[in-house]
N, C-alpha and C positions, 0 to 999 in steps of 0.2 A: 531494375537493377540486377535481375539474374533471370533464369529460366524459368526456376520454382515459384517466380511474383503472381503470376496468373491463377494458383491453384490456391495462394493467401488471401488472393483477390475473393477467388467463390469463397472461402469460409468468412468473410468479412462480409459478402453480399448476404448470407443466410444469415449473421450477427444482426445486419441491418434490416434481415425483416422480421424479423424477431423483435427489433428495437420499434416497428410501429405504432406510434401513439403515445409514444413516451413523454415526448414535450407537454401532454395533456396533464401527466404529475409535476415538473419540472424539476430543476437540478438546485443543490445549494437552500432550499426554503427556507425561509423563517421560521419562527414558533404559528403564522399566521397560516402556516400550511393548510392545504385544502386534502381531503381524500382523493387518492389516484383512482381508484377504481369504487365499482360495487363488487359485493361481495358475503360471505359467510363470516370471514374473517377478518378481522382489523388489525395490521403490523403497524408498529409506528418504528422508523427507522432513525435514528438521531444519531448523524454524520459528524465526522470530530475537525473537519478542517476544508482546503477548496483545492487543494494538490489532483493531480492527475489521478491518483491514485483513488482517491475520495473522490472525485466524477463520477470514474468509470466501476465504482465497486456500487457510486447510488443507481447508476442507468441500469445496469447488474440487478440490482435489488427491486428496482421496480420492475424491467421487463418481466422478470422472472415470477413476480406477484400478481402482477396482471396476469400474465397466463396459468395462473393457479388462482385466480377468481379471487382475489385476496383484493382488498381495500388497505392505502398505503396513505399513512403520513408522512411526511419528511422535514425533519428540524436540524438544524447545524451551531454547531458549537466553535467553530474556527477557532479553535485551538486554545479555548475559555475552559478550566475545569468549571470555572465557579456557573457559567454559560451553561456547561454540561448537564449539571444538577437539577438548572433551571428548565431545560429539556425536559429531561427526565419527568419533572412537576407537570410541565405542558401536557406530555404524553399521558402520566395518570388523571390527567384531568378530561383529556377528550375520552377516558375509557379503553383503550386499546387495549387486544387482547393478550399480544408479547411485546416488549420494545426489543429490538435487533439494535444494537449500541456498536460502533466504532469511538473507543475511547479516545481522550485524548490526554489523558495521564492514567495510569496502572493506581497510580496512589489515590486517585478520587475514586475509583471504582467503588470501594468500599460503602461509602457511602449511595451511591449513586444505586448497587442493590441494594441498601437496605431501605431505602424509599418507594423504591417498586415493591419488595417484597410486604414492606407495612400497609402497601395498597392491594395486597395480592394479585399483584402484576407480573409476570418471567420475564425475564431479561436473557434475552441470548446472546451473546457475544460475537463479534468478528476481530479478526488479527490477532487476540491475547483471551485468554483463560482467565478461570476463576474456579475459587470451590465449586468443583461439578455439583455440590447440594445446595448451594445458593444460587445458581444460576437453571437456566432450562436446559440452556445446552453453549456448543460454540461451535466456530469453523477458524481454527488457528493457522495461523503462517509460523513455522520454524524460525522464529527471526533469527536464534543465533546460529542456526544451521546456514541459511540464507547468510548470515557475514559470513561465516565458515569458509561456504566454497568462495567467496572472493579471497578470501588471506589464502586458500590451497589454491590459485592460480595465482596468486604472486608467489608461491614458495616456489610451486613449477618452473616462471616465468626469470625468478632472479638467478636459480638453478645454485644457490649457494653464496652468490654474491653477497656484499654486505651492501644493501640500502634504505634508503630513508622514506616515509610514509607517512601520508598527512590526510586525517580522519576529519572530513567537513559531514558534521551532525547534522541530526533534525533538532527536531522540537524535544528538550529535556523531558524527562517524567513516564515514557510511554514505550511504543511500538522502539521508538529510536535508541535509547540505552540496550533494550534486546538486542537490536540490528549491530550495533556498535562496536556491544562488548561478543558478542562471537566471533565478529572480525579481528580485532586489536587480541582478542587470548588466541586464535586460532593463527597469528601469525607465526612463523618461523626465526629463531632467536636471530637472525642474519636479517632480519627485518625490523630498525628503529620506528619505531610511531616519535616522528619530531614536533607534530602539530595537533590538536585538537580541539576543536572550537566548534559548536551549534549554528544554523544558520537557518534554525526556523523552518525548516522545509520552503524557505522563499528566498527563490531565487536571483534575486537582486541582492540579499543579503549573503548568498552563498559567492555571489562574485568578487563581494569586497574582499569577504573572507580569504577566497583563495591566491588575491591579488598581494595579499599581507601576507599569505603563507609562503609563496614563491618568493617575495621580496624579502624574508628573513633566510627562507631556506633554498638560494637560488639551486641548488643540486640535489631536488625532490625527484626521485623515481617516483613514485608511486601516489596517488591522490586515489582514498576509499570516500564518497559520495553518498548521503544515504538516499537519492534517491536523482529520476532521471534530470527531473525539470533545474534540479540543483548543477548538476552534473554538465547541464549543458553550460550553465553560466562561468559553474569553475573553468571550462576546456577555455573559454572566451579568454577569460583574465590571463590563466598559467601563459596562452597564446602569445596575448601581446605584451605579456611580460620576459619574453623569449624562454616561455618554458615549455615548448611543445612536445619535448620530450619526457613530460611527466605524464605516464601512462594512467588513463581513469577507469578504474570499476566502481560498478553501481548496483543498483537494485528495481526491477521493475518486468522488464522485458518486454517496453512499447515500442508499435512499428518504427517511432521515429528512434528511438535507441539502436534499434536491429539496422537501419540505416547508416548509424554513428560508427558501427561494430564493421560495417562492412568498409567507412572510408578512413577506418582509422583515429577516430575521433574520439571513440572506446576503447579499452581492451577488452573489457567485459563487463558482463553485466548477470543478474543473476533475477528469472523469471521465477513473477511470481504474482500468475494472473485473479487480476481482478475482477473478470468475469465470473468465473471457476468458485473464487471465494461468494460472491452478491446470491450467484445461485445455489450453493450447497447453503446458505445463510437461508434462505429462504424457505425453501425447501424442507429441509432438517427442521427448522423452526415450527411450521407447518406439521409437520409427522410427528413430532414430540409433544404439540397439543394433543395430537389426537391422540394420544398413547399407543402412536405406531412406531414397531419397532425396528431404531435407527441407530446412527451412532452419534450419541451424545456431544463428546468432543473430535468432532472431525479435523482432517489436514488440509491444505491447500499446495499440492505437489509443486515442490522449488527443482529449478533444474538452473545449472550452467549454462549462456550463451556464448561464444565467442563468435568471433565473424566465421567459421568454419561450418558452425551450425546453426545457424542464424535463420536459413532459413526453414526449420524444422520449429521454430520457437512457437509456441501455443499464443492465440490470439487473448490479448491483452484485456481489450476493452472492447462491449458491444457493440458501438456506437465507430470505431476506427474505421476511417475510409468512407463511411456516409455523407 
């Protein structure tokens, strides 16, 4: 698609060999989950859902454990808190030495440490925080910074104009209300939010949604998506509903988005790799057992993509292009 494809290509080849032997932990597990590796250490990683994002933040997590000799559980919660807890139980039961959690609601959390902590078990976090003295540690994503720069490329983008904005959500309770709400406050008063509706992070439900939203609000500028795989569904509907001109930002920054960005399919999107996050999770998690000195709650660096820079965008997922 451009010159710079070849030089994404090698950093995709070195992701993939890095990503060697992966399949031997697998993706999505059950609570029946097996150990990925041998090791000194035992993580148990309990995923909140089966989004792109939650693949490639588990391939992330494991790659990254194998090659730090760690032994890895893997349980998934698909977007269950009550599922979550149940984890959680799993995981104190085989013994593990930290859980690494991707939640799937901020409200169950609560509970969800104090269950590990009654087993004196650390829970580290990814995506979202917690009392740094309840937890071991984290590797947080800016969720409302990440809406941010989407509402300051519509404010650049309408240059003043007065238009209208329609917010297809994730999954209530969690990473998504962050994501949400720093888009919808970070927007520019010359920017209506006409629509706003959840769509589950799944994208078959994100299509109807966006087919409703076009068909109430036929002269939508603007569609904010919380995430790609949604995103792509919305552009589907707004399409054959003659809305091709309701411009979409997202959140993610996967090859296939950066493709979207280049034929116009996006206008933006806002990286915010899941590689980047599995491995500082791991890592950190690791060093904080050992009472080495790190940084407790770490970031997961969010940048702007437009098709302009698209091709500078940090690889997404380990596993992309294998």
């Amino acid at each position: 698609m451009s010159t710079s494809l070849p030089a994404r290509h090698r950093r995709t080849l070195v992701a993939s060999l890095i990503a060697t032997g992966l399949l031997l932990s697998g993706c999505g597990l059950e609570s029946g989950a097996t150990p990925a590796d041998d090791g000194p250490t035992t993580l148990g990683f309990v995923n909140g859902g089966s989004t792109e994002f939650h693949t490639c933040l588990q391939e992330s997590i494991a790659n990254t454990a194998r090659s730090n000799f760690a032994k890895l559980v893997t349980v998934n919660s698909h977007q269950d808190a009550a599922r979550e807890l149940a984890n959680i139980q799993d995981m104190i039961a085989r013994h593990v030495d930290a859980i690494i959690l991707q939640t799937v609601n901020t409200t169950a959390l609560k509970s969800d440490i104090a269950k590990a902590r009654s087993a004196h078990i650390p829970i580290f976090l990814t995506s979202v925080s917690a009392d740094p003295s309840d937890i071991l540690g984290a590797v947080v994503v800016d969720l409302k910074a990440v809406g941010k720069l989407d509402a300051d490329w519509i404010e650049d983008d309408a240059a003043g104009r007065e238009v209208q904005v329609a917010v297809i959500a994730g999954a209530p309770g969690a990473a998504s209300d962050l994501l949400v709400g720093g888009f919808t406050k970070g927007l520019p008063v010359n920017a209506k939010v006409v629509a706003n509706q959840p769509a589950m992070f799944v994208a078959a439900k994100a299509k109807t949604v966006a087919a409703s939203m076009i068909k109430a609000h036929p002269d939508l500028d603007y569609a904010f998506v919380a995430n790609e795989e949604m995103a792509f569904a919305a552009r589907k509907a707004f399409d054959a509903a003659g809305g091709k001109k309701v411009r979409i930002v997202t959140v993610n920054g996967t090859d296939e988005a950066l493709a979207a960005l280049k034929d116009g399919r996006f206008a933006a999107t806002v990286s915010n790799s899941a590689k980047d996050t599995g491995e500082l999770a791991v890592t950190n998690a690791i060093s904080l057992l050992r009472k080495e000195k790190v940084e407790k709650i770490a970031t997961t660096p969010a940048r702007l993509i437009t098709r302009s820079n698209a091709d500078t965008a940090p690889l997404y997922c380990p596993s992309d292009g294998s």
